[in-house]
VOSE-170764 format. One record per residue: x, y, z negated of N, C-alpha, C in turn. Coordinates in pm, whole numbers, plus 50000, padded with zeros to 5 digits. Atoms other than C-alpha are relative to their C-alpha. Layout:
N
XYZXYZXYZ ...
END
This chain:
392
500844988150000500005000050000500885012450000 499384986350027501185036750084499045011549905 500644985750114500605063649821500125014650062 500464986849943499465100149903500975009149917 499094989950097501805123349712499695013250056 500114987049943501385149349950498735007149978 501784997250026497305152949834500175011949883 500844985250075496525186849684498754994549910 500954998950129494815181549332499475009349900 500204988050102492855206049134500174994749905 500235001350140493575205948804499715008349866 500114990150062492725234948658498484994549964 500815004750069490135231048398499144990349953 500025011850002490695198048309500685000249832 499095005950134492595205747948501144999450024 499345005249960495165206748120501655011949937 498964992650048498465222847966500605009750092 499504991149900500125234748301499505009350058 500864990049930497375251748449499215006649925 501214992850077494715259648159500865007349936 499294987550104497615277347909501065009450102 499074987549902499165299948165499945015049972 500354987850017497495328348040500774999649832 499324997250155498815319047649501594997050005 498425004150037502395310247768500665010450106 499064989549909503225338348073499105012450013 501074992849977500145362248007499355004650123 500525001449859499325354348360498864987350012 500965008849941496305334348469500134991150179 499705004349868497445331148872501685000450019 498035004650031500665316248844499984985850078 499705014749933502075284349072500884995949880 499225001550133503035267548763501114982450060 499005015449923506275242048825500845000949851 499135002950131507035243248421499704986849900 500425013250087505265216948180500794984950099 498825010049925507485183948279498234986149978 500825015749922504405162348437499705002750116 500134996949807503405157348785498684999649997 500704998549942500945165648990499054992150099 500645011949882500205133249160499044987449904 501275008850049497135106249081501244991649931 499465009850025498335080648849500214987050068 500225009049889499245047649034498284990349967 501105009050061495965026549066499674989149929 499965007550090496934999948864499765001249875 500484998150110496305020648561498675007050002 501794994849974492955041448666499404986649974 501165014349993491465007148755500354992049843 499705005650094492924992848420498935006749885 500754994750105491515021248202498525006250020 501824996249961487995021548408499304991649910 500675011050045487714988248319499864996149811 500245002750173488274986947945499155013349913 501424999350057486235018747916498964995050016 501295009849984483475001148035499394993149918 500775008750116483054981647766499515007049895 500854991050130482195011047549499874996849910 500165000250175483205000647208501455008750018 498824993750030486555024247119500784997749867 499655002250118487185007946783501604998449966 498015002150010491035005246624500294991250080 499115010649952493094985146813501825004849988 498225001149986496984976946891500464994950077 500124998549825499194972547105500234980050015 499725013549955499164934047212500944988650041 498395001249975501804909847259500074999850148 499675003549870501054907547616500535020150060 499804989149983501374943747600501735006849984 497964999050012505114944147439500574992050092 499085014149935506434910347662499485011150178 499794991649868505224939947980500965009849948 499034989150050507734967447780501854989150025 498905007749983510284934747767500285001050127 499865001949900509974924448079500625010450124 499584987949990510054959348236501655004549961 498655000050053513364961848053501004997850050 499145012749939515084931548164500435006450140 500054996849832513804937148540500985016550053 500084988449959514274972648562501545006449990 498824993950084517484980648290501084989150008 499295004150095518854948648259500564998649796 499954998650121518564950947916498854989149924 500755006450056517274921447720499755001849823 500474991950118515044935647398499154989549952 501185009050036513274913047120499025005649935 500974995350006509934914747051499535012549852 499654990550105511014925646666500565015049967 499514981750010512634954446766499165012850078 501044987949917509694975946929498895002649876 500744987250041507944998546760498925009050083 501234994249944505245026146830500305014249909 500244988950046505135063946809498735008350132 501204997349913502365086346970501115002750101 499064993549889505235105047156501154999549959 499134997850034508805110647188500665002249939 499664984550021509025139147043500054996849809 500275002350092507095126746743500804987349926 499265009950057509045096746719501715002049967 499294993050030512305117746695499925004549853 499974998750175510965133446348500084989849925 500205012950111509975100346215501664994249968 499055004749999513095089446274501525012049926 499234986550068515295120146135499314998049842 500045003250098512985115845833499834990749932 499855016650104513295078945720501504996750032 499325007749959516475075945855501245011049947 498554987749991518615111145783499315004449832 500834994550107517815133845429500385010650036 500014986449918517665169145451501325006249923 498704995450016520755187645469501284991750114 499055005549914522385161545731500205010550084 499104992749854524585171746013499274988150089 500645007149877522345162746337500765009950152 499084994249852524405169146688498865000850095 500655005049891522595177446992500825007950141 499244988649863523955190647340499435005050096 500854988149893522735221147513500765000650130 502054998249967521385229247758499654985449965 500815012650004518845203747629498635004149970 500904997150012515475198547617499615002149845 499864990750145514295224247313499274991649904 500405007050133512135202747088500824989749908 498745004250124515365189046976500175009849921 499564987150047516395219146823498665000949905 500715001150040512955216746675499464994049901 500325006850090512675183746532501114996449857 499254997350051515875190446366499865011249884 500264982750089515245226946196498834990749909 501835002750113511405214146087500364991249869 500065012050100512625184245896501105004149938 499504998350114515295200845707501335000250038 498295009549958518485186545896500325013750033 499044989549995521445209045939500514996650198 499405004649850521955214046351501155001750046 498894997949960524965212546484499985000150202 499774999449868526225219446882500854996450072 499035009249890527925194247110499715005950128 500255003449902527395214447400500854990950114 499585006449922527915200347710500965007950117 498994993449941530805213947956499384997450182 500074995349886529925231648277501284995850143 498755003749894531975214648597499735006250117 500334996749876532425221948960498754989150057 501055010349888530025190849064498904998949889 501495003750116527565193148703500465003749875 499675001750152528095186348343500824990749998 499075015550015530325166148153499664998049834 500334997650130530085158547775501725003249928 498914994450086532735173547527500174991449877 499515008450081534375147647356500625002649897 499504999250045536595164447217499935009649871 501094993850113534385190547014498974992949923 500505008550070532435161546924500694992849879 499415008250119534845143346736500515010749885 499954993150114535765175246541498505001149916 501324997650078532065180046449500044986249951 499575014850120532395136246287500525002849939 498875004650111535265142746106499215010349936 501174992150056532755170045971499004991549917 500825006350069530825146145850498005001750093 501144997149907527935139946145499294988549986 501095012450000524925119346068499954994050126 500745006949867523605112646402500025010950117 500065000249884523405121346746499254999750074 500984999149871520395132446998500585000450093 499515002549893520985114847301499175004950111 500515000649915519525126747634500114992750080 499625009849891520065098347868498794991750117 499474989049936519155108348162499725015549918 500204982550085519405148648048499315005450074 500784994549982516935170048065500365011349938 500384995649874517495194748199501004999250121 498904995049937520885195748368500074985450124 500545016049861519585156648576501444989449938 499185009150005522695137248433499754984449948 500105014650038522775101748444501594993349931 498865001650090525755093548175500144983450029 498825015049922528095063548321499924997849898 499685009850107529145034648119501185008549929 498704990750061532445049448077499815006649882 500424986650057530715080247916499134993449859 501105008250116528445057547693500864992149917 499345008450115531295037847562501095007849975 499464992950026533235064847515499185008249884 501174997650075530555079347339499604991449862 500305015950068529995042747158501315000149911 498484999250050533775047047020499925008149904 499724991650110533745079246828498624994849936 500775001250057530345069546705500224985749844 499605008850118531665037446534501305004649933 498485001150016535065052646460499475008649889 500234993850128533215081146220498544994649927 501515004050033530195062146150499045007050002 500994994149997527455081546277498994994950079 500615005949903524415068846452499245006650095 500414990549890522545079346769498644994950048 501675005649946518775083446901500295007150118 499684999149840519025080947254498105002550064 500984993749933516115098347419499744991450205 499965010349868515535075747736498714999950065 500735002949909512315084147873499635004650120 499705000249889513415091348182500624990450074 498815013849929515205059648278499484997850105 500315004349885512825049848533499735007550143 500334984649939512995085548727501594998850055 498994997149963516695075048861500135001550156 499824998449871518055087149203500774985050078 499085012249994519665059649459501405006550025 498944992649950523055063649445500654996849806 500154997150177522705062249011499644986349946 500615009350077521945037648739499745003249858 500044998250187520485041148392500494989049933 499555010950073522255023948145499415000249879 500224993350110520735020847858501024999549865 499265001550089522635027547533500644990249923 499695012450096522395001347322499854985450083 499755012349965522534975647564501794997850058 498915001349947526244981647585501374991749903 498885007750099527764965147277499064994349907 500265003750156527284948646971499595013549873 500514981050116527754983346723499005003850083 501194991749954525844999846980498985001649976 501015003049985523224979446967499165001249819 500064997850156523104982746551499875012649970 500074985249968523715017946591499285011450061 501244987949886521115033546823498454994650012 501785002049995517415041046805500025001650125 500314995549835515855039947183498615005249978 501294994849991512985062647252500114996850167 500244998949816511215056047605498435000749958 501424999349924507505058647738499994996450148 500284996949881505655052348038499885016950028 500534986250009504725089547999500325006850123 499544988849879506965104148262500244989550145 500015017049919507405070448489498485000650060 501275003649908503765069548576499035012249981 501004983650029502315105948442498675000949944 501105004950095500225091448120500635007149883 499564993150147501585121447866498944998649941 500724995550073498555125347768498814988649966 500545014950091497725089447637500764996049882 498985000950105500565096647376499624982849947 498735017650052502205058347343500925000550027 498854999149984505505057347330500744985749934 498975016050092508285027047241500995007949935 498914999550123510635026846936500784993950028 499125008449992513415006346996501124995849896 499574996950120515024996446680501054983149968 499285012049987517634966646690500134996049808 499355001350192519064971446281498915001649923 501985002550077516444957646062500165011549899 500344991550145517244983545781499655012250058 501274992649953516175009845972499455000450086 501135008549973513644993446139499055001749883 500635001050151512134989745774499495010050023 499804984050064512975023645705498905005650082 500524990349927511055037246037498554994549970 501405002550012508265014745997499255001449883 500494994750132507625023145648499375011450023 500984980650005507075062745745498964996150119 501295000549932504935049646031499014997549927 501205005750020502625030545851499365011349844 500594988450117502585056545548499255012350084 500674986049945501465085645838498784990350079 500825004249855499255058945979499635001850121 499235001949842500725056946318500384991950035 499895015849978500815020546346499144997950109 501415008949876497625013446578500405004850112 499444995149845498385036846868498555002850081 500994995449857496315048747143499444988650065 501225008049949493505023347268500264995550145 499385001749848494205035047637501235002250018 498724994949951497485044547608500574982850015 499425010650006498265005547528499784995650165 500345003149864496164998447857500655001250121 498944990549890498255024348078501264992250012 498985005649980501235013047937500274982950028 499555011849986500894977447993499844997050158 500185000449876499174982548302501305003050132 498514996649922502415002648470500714993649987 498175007250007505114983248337499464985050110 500555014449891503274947348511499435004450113 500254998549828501974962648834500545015550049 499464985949908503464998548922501064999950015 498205002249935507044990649014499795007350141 500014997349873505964995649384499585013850010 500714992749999504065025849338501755016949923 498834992350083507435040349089500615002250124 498594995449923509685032449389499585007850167 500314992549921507705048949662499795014349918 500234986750071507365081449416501505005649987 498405000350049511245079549351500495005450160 499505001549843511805079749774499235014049971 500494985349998509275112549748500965008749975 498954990150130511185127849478501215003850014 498854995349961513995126049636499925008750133 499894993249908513205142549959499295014549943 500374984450011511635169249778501645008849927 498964994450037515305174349590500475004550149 498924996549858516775171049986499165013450041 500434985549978514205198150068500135015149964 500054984950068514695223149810501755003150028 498534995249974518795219349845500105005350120 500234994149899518375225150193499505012650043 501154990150007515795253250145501075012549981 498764989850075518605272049875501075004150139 499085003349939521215263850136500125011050089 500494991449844519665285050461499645012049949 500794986850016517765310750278500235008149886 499794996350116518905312849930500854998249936 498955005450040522405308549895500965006449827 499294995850093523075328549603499534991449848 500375014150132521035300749373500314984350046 499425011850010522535265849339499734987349982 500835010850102521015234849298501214990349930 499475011150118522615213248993499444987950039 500085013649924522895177649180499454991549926 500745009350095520435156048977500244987250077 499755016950039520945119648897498794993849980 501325005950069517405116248753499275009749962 501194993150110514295128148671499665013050150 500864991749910511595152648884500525022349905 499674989950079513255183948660500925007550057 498474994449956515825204848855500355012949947 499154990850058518375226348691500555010550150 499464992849894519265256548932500445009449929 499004986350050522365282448889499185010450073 500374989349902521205316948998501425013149929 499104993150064524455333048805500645008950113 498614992249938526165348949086498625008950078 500674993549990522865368649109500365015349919 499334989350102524675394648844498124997949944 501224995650021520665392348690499864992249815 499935005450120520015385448288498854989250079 500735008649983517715354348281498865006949961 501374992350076515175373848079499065010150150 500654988249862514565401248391500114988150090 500345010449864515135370848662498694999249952 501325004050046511925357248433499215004950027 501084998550036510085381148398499745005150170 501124996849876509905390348791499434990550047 500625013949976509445354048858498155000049963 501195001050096506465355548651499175013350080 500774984049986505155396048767499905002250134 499674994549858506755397349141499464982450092 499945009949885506865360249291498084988149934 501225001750039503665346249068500094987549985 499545014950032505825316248959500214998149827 499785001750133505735298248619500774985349966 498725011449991508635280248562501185004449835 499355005350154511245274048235501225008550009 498664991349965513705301948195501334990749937 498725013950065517265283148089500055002449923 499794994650159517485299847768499164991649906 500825012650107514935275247659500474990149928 499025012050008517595249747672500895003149876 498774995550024520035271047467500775007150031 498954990449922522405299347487500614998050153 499715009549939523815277447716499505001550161 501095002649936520955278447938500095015150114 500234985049945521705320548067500164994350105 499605002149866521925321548449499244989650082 500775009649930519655291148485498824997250001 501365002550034516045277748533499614991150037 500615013949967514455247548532498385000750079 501575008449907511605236948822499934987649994 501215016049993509075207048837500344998150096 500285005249873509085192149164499534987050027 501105011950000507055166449050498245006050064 500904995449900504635179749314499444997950115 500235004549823503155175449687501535017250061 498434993949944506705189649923498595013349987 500344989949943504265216450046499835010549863 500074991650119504005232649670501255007949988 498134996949991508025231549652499795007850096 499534993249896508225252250004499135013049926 500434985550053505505275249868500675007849878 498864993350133507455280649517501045008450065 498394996249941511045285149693499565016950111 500264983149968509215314349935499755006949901 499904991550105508375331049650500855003649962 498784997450048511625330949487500595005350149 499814991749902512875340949830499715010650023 500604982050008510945373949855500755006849881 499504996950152511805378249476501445004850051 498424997749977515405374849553500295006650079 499854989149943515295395049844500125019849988 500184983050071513935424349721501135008549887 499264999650047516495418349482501195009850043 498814996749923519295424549699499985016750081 500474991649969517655455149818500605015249958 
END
């Protein structure tokens, strides 16, 4: 079966975060919004038809998630990651995001040293501050071909005395897909000062060809003792808003530890349909992922191309993974704040200034292009005019 990607969907006044809060997040109402990180395209039909059919039955009472429901998260795994996961070590949070705190507070006390590396996506910085933890900054080092990670500022912040470690793997925002190399390099200072790491992974299945996700803890022994995995279908099939998410938790003591604060916030059962979605995608949307992945990438070849001819003074940051692209506009001489706000006033675009990310972040801005191409060409004219006038 071929999928439609290119189909123009309303979604405006649907609840919908990207389109209904435009007016409470850019005090604009007519905005081409390419910021909230979900797409724009139908879910594959393997989960519509999944979650027609179990509303249908019209009872909504507690449930959980099933084992046929975890042995599709395994399986998925295996197939997808290479990575063979037992059934003991999965877990359940509504989201990511949320499963980040839980895990900071059964697992860290307040006052730790928590690392994270900017530019990154900001609700790190978030779940860090809220819960008490002390943040610390690994950023990440600016190259001629991307990022790289800073090893060597890392290991001064351990001998510091560094609890743990927010992993982005792939990163969000800057698209890096972190090599083995980089992971067991990574895997080294982590056992060498004893600190452990929650690897943020739900982007794994959003990789370019050319790339591979590795996942963390399927790279050693410590590793695997050592690192929480967060993933979802969420961004893989574009079910945020069925908040289920996987825990991944190899070391039974905290394992314990996490499932203790789950079941004390009662956050054990989970989402009804979200179990549905997610079991549904991982056992039949493979085909549906890797024709969205072939999209996704010609909309990156489009927009580099686009920059290239018409808009050479912004850059695209060569993504590895993920529908999120990082673009330089630095040799614009323009603060990010005024790029923003004409973006927003002149071109009638709503998109993620870099500063979101982190100091870190000046000079840059993150677009969606989890979209139909013809949205991307309309965005990029915009910024074209914008930038013109600029130059003016």
């Amino acid at each position: 079966m071929r999928y439609n990607f290119d189909e123009i969907i309303d979604r405006k006044n649907t609840d919908c975060i990207k389109y209904d809060k435009l007016d409470a997040f850019f005090g604009k109402k007519d905005l081409l919004p390419l910021w909230v990180a979900d797409m724009d395209f139908k879910v594959p039909p393997c989960i519509s038809d999944a979650i027609i059919k179990r509303a249908n039955h019209e009872i909504y009472g507690y449930s959980f998630r099933s084992d046929d429901c975890i042995g599709s998260i395994q399986t998925w795994l295996q197939t997808r990651h290479n990575w063979s996961v037992r059934k003991k070590w999965i877990s359940t949070s509504p989201g990511v995001v949320t499963g980040l705190s839980l895990l900071l507070m059964s697992l860290t006390n307040e006052g730790d040293k928590i690392a994270v590396q900017p530019p990154v996506y900001h609700p790190f910085y978030h779940v860090v501050n809220d819960t008490k933890r002390e943040l610390v900054y690994n950023p990440l080092i600016r190259t001629e071909t991307g990022y790289e990670m800073d090893f060597n500022q890392l290991e001064e912040l351990a001998k510091q005395g560094l609890k743990a470690l927010i992993l982005c793997n792939p990163h969000n925002p800057v698209g890096r897909v972190w090599t083995k190399k980089e992971l067991l390099q990574l895997g080294d200072l982590a056992k060498t000062y004893d600190f452990f790491i929650i690897s943020d992974e739900i982007h794994q299945d959003l990789i370019f060809e050319g790339y591979k996700h590795i996942p963390l803890a399927s790279l050693s022994k410590d590793l695997n003792q050592r690192t929480v995995t967060c993933i979802a279908p969420s961004k893989t099939f574009n079910v945020a808003g069925l908040a289920s998410s996987v825990i991944i938790i190899a070391n039974p003591e905290f394992r314990k530890k996490y499932k203790k604060m789950v079941s004390a916030l009662h956050l054990d059962l989970g989402n009804l349909f979200g179990h549905v979605a997610m079991q549904a995608g991982y056992e039949e949307g493979a085909e549906w992922l890797d024709q969205l992945m072939v999209y996704l990438k010609g909309n990156v070849d489009f927009l580099r191309t686009y920059l290239q001819e018409y808009i050479p003074e912004i850059k695209l940051v060569e993504p590895g993974a993920t529908y999120l692209l990082w673009l330089d506009y630095r040799s614009l001489g323009i603060s990010t704040k005024d790029l923003h706000d004409l973006l927003i006033n002149k071109a009638g675009l709503a998109v993620n200034d870099g500063t979101k990310f982190g100091p870190e972040g000046e000079g840059y801005l993150r677009i969606n292009i989890g979209c139909p191409r013809s949205v991307v060409e309309e965005a990029l004219n915009k910024i074209k005019l914008t930038v013109n006038q600029l130059k003016k």
